[in-house]
C-alpha positions as CSV (number, residue, x, y, z in Angstrom):
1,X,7.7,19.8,-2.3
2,X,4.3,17.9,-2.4
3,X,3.0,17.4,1.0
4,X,0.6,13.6,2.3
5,X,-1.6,13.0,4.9
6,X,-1.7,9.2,4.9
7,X,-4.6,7.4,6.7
8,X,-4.7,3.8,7.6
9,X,-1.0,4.3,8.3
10,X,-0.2,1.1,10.0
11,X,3.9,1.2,9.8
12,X,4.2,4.3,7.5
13,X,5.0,2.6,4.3
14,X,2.5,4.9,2.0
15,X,5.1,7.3,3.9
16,X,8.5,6.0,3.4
17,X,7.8,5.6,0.1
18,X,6.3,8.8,-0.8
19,X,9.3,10.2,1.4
20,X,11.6,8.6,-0.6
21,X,10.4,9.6,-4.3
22,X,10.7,13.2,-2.5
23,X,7.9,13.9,-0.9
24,X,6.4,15.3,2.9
25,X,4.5,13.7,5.1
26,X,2.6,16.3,6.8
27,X,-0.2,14.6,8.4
28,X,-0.8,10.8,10.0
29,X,-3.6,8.7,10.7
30,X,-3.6,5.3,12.1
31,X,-5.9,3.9,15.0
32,X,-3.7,0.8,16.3
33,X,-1.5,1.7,19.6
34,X,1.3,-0.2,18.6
35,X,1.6,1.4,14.7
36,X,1.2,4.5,16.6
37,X,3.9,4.5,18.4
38,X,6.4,3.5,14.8
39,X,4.5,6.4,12.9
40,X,5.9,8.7,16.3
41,X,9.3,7.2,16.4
42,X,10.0,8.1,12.4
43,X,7.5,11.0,11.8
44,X,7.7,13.3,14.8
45,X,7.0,16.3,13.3
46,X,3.9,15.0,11.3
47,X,-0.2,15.4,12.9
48,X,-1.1,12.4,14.2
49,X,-4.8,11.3,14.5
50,X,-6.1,7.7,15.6
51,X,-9.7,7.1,14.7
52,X,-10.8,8.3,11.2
53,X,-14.2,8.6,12.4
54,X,-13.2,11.3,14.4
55,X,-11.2,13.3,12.1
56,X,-12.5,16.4,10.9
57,X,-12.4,17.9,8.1
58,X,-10.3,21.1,9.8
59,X,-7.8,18.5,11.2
60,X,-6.1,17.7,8.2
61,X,-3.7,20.4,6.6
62,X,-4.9,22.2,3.1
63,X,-1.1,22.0,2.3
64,X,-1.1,18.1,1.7
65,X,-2.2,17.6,-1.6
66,X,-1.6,13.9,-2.2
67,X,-3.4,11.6,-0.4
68,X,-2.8,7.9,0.7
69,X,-4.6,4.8,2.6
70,X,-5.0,1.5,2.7
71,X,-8.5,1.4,4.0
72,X,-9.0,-2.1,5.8
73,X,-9.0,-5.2,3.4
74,X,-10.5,-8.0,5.5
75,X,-13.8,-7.8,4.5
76,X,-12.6,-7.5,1.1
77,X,-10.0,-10.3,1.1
78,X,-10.3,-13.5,-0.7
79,X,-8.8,-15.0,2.6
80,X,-12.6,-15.0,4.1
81,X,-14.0,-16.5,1.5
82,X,-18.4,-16.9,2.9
83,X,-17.6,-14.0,5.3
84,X,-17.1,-11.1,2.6
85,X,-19.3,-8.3,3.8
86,X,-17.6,-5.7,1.2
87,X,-17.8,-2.1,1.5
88,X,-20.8,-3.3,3.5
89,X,-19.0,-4.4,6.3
90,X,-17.7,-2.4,9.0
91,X,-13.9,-2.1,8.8
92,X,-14.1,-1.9,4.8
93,X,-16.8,0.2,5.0
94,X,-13.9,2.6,6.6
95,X,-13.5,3.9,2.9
96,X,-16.9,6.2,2.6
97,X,-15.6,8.5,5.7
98,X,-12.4,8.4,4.0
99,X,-14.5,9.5,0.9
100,X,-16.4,12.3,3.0
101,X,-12.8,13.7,3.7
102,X,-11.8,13.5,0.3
103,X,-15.1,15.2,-1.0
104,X,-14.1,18.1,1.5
105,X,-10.9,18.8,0.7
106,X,-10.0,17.8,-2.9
107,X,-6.5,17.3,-2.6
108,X,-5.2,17.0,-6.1
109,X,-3.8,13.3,-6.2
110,X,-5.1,10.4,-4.1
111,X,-3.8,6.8,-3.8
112,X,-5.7,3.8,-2.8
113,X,-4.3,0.1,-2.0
114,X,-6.2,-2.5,-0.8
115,X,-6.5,-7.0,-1.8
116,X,-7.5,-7.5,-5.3
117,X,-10.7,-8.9,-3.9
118,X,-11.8,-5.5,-4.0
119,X,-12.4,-5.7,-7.5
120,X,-15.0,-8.5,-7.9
121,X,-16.6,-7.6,-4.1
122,X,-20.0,-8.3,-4.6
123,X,-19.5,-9.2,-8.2
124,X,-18.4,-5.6,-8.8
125,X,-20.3,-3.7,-7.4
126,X,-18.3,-2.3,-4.7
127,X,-15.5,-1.3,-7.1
128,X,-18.1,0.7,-9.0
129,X,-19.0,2.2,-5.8
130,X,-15.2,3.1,-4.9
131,X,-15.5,4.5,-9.0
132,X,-18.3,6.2,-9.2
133,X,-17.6,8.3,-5.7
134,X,-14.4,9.5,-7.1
135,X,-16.1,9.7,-10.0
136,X,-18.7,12.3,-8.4
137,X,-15.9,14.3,-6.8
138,X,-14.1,15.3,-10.3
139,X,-11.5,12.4,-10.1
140,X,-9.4,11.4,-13.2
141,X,-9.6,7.0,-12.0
142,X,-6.9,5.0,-13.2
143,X,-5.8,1.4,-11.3
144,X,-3.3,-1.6,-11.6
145,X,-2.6,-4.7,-9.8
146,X,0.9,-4.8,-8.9
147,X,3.2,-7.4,-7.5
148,X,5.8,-6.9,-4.8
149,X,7.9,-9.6,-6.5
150,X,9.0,-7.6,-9.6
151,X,9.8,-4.5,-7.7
152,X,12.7,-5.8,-5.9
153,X,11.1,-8.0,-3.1
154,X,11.5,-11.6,-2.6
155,X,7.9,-11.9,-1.8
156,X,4.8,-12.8,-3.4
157,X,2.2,-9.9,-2.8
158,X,-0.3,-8.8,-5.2
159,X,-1.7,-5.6,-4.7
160,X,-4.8,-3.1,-6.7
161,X,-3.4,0.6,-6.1
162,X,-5.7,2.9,-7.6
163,X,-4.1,6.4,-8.8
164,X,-6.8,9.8,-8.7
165,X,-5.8,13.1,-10.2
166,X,-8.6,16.1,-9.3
167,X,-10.1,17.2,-12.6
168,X,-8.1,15.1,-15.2
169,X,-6.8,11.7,-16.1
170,X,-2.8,12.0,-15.3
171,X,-4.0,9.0,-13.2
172,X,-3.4,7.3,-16.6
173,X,0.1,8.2,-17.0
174,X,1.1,7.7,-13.6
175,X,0.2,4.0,-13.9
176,X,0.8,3.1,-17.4
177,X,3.6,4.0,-20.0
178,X,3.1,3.5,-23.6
179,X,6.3,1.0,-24.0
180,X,6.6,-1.5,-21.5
181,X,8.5,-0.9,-18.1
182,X,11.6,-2.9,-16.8
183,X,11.4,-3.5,-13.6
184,X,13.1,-6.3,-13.0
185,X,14.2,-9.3,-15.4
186,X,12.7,-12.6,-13.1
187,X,10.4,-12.8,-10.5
188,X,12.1,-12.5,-6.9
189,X,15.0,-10.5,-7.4
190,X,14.3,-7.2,-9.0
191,X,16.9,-4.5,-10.6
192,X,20.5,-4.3,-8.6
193,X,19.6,-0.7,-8.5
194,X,16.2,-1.2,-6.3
195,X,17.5,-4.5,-4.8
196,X,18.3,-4.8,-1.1
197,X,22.4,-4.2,-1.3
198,X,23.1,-6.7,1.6
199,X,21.4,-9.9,2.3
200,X,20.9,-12.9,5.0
201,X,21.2,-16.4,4.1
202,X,19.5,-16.5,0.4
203,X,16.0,-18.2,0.2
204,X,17.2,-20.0,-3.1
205,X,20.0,-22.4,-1.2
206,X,18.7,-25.8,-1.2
207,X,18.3,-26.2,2.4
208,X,16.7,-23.3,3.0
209,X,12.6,-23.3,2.3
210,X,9.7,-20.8,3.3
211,X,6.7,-21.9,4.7
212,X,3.1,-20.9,4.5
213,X,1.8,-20.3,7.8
214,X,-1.0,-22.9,7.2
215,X,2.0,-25.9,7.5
216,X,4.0,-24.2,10.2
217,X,4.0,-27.0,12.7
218,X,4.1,-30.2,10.6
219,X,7.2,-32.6,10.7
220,X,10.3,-31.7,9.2
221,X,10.5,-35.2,7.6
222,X,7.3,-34.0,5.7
223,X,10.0,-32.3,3.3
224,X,9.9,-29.6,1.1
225,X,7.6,-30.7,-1.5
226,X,4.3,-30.9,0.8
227,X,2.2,-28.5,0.0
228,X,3.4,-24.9,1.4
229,X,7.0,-24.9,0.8
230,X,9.0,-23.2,-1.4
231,X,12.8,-22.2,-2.4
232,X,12.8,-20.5,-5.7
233,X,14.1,-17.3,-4.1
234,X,10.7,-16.0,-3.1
235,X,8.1,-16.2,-0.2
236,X,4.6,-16.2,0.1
237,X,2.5,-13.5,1.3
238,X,3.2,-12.5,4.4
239,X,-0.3,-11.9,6.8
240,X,-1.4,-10.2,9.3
241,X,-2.6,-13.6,11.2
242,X,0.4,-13.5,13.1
243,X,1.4,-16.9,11.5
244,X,3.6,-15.4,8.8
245,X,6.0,-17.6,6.9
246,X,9.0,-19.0,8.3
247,X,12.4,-19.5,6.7
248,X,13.7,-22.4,8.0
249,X,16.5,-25.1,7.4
250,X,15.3,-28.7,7.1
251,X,17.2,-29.7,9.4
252,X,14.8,-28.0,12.1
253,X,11.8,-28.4,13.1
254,X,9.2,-26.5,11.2
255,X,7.2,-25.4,14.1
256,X,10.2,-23.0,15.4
257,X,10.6,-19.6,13.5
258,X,14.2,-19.7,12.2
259,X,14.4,-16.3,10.2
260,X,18.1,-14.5,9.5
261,X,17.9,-11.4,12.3
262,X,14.9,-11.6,13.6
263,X,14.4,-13.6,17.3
264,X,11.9,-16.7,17.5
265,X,10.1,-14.5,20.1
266,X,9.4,-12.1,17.6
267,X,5.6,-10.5,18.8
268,X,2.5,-10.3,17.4
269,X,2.1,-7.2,16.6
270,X,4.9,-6.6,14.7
271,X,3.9,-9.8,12.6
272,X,0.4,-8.3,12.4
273,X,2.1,-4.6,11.5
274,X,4.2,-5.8,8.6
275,X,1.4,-8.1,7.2
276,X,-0.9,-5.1,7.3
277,X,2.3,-3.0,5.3
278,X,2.3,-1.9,1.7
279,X,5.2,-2.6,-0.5
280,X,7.5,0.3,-0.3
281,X,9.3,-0.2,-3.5
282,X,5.7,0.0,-5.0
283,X,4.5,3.5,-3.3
284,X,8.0,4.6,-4.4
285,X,7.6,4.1,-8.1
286,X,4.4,5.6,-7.8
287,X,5.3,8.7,-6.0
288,X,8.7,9.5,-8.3
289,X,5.8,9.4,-11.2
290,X,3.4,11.5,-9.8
291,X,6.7,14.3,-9.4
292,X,7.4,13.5,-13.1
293,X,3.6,14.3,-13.9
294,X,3.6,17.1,-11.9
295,X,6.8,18.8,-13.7
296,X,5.1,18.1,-16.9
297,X,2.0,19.7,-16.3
298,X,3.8,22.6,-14.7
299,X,6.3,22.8,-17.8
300,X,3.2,22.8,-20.1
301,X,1.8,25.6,-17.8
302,X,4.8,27.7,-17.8
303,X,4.8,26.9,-13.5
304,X,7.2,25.8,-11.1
305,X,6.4,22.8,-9.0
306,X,6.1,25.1,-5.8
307,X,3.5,27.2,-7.7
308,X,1.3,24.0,-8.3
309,X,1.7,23.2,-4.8
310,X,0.3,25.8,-2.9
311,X,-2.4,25.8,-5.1
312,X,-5.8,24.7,-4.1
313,X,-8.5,23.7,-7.3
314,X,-12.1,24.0,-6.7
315,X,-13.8,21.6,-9.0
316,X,-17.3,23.0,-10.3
317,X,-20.6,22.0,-8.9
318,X,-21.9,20.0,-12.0
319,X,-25.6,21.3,-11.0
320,X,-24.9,25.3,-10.2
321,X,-21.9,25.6,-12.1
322,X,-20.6,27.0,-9.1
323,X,-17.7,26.3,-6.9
């Protein structure tokens, strides 16, 4: 079984989903109290360490050979447009320790998720960056935008996950296919398979709308076609502001969070938490291909998966030719 260390865990959904396609999560990493305490609750067996700048390179097991994080986004996002510091700025900037880990232990697969402002940071240039360190370390790159809509989600979230493999390109087939993939057949719903199996009210009712955050508090008798309403069966983005969308009936006031199980009192941080999440249906579909690479290469080199497992590759220095 492939073994994770996820850093810039948040919630753990890097986690659930690589749990879920079949995999171990083996090691943690997440500095805010509050996700701490989740990442405890669900993954009480894994190492748990809060401040990346203070992980060493010993703290993190040899045995976990795929590798996840989210490294913060907000000076990446689109959302703060004139404030974009990029990889410049300190909570982006988060990703060159994560690259000082990685360069240390070369675990075999790494995943990266972040806003798709990363790619046109600084016109580019901090994508190349992002490239051309992974690059350096022997790293097969491959990356995709994905929406959470089309894998089974009723909300709008668009996503660039980048796929590494040590020493080759299987990023490449991880990510892409050479016929086209079926995932779901409209926006909103995904397959029944991957769809939730039970349901609250449905968002595509006629009275029922969702809101971006930015018109939470305007009259009701504003309607649904002011700008920031929707009910075509999906939502917006959900953030981290702690002003997420509400789903709401217009018969109430707009101000008032009316969402199906969840209280009106509903905190902060779990707001924050879940707009800071990955898709899980996303990290799923990525991990169950990674295991399908995996088998392959192992068929091809007459392995088992548990032998390519407890293997550890040492990538060639490019000057010395030595390890």
């Amino acid at each position: 079984m492939l073994k994770v260390a996820s850093f810039f865990a948040g919630i753990g959904g890097f986690d659930l989903g690589l749990e879920q396609a079949g995999m171990q999560v083996v090691f943690q990493c997440e500095i805010n109290k509050f996700c701490q305490e989740v990442l405890k609750k669900h993954w009480s067996s894994a190492v748990l360490h809060g401040d990346i700048n203070k992980v060493m390179p010993d703290d993190i097991p040899r045995s976990a050979q795929v590798w996840c994080g989210g490294f913060p986004c907000q000076d990446l996002s689109l959302a703060n447009q004139g404030k974009r510091r990029g990889l410049d700025g300190e909570r982006s900037g988060l990703f060159f320790k994560y690259a000082e880990l990685i360069k240390y232990h070369k675990p075999r697969w790494v995943i990266i998720e972040n806003v798709p402002g990363l790619l046109n940071s600084h016109q580019g240039k901090d994508f190349q960056a992002l490239l051309q360190k992974l690059d350096e370390f022997g790293y097969g790159v491959s990356w995709r935008v994905f929406d959470a809509k089309y894998f089974g989600t009723p909300q709008r979230r668009r996503r660039v996950y980048i796929v590494a493999s040590l020493g080759n390109l299987r990023s490449a087939q991880v990510l892409f296919e050479s016929e086209a993939i079926t995932i779901t057949h409209r926006s909103g719903l995904g397959q029944k398979e991957i769809a939730a199996q039970k349901n609250g009210t449905s968002f595509s009712e006629a009275d029922c709308f969702a809101i971006q955050h930015a018109s939470i508090g305007r009259k009701s008798s504003a309607g649904p076609q002011a700008k920031g309403y929707r009910n075509d069966g999906e939502s917006f983005t959900l953030d981290s502001r702690g002003a997420s969308d509400a789903v709401c009936k217009t018969i109430n006031a707009f101000r008032v969070r009316e969402t199906s199980g969840i209280s009106q009192g509903v905190d902060g941080n779990r707001h924050r938490a879940i707009g800071n999440a990955v898709c899980v249906h996303i990290v799923k579909w990525l991990g169950k291909r990674i295991l399908h690479v995996e088998r392959e290469w192992a068929k091809n080199d007459n392995l088992n998966l548990d032998d390519l497992t407890s293997q550890v590759h040492i990538i060639p220095d490019k000057k010395t030719g030595t390890g």
